[in-house]
DOVEXMAR-131928 format. One record per atom (N, C-alpha, C): residue in one letter; atom name; x negated, y negated, z. Coordinates in pm, 1 decimal, padded with zeros to 6 digits, m for minus. Layout:
REC   rest   atom          x          y          z
REC      a     CA          X          Y          Z
...
***
This chain:
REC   rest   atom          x          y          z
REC      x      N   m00082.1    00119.4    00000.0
REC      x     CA    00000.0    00000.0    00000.0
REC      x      C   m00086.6   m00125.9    00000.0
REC      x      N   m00164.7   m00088.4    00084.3
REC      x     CA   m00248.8   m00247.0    00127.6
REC      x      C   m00349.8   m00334.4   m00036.4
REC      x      N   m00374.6   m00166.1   m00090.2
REC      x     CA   m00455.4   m00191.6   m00256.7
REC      x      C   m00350.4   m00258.1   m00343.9
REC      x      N   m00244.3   m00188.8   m00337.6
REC      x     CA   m00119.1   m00229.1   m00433.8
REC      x      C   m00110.9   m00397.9   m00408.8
REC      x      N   m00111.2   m00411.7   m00312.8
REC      x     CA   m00078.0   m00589.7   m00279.1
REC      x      C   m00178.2   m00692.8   m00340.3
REC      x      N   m00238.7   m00599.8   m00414.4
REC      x     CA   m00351.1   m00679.7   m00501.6
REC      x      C   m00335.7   m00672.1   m00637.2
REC      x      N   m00285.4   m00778.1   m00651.8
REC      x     CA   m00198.6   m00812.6   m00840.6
REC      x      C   m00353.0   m00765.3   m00887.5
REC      x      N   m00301.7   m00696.5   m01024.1
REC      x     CA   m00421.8   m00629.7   m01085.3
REC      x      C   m00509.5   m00545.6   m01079.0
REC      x      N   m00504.5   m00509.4   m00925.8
REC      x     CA   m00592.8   m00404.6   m00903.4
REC      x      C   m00541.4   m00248.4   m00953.9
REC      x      N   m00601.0   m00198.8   m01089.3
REC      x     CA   m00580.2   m00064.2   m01067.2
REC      x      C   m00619.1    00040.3   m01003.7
REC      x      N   m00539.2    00141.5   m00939.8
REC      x     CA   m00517.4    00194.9   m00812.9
REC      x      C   m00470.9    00347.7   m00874.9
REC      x      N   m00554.6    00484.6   m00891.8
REC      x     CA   m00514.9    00588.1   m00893.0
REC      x      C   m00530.6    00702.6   m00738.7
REC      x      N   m00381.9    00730.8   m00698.9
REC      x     CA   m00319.1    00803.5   m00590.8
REC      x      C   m00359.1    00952.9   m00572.6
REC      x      N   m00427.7    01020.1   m00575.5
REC      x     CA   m00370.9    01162.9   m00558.3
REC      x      C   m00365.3    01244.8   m00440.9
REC      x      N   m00299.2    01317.9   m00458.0
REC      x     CA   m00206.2    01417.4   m00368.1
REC      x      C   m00167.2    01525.5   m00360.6
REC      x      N   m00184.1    01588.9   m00297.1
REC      x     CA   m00117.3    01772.0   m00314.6
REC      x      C    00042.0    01804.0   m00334.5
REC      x      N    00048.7    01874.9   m00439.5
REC      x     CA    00202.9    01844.8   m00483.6
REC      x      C    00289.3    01917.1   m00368.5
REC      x      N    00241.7    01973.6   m00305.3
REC      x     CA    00279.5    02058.6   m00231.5
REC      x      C    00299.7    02050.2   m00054.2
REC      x      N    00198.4    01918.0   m00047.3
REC      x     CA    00169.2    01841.9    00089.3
REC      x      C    00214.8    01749.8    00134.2
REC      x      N    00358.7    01718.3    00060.0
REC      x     CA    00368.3    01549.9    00079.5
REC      x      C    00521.9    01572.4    00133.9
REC      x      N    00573.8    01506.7    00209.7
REC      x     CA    00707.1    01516.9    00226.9
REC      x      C    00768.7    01422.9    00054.4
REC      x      N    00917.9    01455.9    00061.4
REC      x     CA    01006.3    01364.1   m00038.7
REC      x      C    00953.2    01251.0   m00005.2
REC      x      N    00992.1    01222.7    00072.1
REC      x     CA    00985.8    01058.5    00113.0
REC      x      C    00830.5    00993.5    00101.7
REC      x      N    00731.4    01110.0    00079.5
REC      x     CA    00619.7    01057.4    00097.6
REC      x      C    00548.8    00981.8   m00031.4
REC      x      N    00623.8    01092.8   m00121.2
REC      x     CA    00568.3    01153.6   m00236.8
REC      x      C    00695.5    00969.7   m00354.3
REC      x      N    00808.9    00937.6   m00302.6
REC      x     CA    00918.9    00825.4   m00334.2
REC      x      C    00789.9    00699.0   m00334.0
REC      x      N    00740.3    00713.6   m00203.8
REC      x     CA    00677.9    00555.6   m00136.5
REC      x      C    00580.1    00550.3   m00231.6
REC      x      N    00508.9    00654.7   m00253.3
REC      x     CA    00394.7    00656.6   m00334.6
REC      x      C    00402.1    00630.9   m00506.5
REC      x      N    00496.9    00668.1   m00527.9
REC      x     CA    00517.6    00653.9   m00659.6
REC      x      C    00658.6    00527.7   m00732.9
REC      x      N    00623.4    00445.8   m00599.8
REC      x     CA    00736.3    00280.8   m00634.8
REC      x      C    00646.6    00220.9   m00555.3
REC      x      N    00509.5    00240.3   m00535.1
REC      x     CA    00401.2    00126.9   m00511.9
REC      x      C    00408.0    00005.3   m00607.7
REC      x      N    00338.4   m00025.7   m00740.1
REC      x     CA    00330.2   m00086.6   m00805.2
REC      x      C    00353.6   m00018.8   m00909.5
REC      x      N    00295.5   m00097.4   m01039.0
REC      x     CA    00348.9   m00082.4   m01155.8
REC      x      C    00165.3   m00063.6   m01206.0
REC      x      N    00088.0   m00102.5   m01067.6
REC      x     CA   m00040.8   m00058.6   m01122.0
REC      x      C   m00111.1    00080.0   m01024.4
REC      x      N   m00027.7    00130.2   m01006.2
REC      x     CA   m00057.5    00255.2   m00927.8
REC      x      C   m00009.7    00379.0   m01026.5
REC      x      N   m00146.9    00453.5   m01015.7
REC      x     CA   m00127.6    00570.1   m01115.2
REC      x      C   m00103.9    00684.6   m01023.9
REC      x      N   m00003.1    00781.2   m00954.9
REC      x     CA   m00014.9    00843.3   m00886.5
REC      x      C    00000.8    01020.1   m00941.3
REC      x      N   m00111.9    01098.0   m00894.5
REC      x     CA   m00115.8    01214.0   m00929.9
REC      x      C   m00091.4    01346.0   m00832.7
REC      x      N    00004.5    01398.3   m00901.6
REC      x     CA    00000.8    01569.7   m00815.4
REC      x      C   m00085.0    01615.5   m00874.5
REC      x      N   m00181.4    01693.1   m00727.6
REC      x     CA   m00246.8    01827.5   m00795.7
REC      x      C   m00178.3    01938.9   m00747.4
REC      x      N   m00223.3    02044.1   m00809.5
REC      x     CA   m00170.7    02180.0   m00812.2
REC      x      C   m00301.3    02217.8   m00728.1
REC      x      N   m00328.8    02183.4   m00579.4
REC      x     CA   m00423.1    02226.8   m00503.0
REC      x      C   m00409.5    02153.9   m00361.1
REC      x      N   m00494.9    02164.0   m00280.5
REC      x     CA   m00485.4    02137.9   m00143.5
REC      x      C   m00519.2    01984.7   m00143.7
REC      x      N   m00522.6    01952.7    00027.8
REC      x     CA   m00610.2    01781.3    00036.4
REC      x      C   m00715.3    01786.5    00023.5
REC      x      N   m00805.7    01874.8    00070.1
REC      x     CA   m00922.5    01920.0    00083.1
REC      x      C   m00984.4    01886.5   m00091.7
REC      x      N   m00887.8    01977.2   m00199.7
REC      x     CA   m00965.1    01960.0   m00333.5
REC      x      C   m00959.8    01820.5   m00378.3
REC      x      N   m00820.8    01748.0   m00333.3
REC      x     CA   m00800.7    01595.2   m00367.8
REC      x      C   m00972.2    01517.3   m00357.9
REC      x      N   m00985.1    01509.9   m00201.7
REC      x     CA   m01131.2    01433.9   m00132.6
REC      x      C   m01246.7    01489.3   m00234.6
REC      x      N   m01243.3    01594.9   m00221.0
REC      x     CA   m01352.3    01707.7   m00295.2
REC      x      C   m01412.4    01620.7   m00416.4
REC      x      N   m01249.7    01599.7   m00540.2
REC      x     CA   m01258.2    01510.0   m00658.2
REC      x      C   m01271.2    01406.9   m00641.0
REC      x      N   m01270.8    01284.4   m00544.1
REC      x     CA   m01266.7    01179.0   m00518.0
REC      x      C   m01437.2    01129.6   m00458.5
REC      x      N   m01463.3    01219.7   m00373.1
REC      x     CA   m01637.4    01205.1   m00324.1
REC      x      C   m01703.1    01222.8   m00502.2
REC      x      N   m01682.2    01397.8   m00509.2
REC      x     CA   m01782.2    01392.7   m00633.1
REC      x      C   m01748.0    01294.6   m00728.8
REC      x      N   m01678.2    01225.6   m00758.5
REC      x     CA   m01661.1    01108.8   m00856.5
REC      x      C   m01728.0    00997.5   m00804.3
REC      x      N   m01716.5    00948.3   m00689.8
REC      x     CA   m01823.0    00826.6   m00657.7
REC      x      C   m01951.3    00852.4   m00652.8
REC      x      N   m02019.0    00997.3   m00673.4
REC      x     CA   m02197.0    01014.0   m00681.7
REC      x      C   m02160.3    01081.4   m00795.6
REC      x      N   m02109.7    01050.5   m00891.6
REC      x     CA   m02131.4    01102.5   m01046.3
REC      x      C   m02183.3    00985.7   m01091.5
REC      x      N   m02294.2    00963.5   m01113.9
REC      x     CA   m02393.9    00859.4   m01185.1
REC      x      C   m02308.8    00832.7   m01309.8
REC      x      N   m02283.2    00915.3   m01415.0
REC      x     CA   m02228.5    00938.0   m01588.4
REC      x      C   m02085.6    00885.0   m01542.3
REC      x      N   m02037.9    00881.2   m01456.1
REC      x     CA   m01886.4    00845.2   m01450.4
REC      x      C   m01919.3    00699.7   m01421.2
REC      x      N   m01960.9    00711.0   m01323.7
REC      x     CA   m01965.0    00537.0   m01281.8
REC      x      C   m02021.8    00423.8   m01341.3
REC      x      N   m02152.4    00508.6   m01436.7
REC      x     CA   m02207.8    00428.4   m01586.7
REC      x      C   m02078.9    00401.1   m01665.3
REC      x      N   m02010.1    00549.2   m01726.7
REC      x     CA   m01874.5    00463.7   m01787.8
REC      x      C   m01796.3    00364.2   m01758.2
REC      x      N   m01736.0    00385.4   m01650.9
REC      x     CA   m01638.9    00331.1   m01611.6
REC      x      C   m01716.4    00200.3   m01574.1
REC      x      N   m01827.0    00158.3   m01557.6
REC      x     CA   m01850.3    00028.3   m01536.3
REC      x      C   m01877.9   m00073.4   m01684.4
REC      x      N   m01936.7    00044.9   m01785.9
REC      x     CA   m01901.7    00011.3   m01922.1
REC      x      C   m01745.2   m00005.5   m01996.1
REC      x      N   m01629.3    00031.0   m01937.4
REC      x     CA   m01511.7    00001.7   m01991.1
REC      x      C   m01482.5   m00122.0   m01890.9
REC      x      N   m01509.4   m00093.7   m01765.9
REC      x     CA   m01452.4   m00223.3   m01679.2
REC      x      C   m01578.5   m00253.7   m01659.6
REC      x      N   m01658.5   m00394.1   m01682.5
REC      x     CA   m01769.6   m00433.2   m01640.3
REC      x      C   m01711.1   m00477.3   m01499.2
REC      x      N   m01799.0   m00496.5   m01383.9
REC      x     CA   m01754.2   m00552.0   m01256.6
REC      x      C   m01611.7   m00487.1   m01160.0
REC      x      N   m01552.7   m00346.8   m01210.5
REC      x     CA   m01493.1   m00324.1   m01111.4
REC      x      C   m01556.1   m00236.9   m01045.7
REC      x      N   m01535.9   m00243.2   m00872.4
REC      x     CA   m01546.6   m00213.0   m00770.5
REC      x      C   m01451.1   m00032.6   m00748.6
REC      x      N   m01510.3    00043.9   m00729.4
REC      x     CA   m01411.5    00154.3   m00678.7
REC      x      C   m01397.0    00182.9   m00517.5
REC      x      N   m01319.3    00204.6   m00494.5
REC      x     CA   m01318.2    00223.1   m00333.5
REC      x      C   m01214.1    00351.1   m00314.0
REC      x      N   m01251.7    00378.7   m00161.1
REC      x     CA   m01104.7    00519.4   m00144.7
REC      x      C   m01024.6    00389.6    00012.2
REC      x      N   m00927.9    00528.3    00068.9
REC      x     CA   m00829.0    00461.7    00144.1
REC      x      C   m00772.0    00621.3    00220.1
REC      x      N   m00785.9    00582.0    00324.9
REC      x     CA   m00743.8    00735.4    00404.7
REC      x      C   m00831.8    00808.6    00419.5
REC      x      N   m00829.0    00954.4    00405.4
REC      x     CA   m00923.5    00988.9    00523.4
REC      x      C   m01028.2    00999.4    00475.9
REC      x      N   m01069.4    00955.7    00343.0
REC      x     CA   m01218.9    00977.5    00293.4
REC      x      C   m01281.6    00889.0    00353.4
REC      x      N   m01232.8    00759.6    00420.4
REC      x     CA   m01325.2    00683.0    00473.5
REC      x      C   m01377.4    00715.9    00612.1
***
């Protein structure tokens, strides 16, 4: 929520399709209109798993700083 309140910031969610209450899974996906939110077909555990190894993937973060020059990635919950 607190990312969403930031006009422009894009913001991808994920989540265990399987872990979330209704209501959890509603809030999350009428965040914004810049929130990309994803079920996986796996635990929380694999969510973090994909989320760490993506911030020490050198080749990812070269891209993605080549499509977005100057954005910042960050997490929110319990990876921190």
């Amino acid at each position: 929520d607190a990312f969403a309140r930031l006009p422009g910031t894009p913001i991808v969610v994920l989540y265990p399709n399987t872990g979330v209450s209704t209501i959890q899974k509603a809030q999350m996906q009428t965040a914004s209109n810049d929130v990309c939110v994803l079920g996986v077909d796996a635990d929380f555990d694999f969510c973090q798993t994909m989320v760490k190894d993506l911030f020490n993937d050198k080749s990812f973060l070269a891209d993605v700083n080549q499509v977005l020059p100057g954005l910042h990635l960050s997490s929110a919950n319990s990876i921190n």
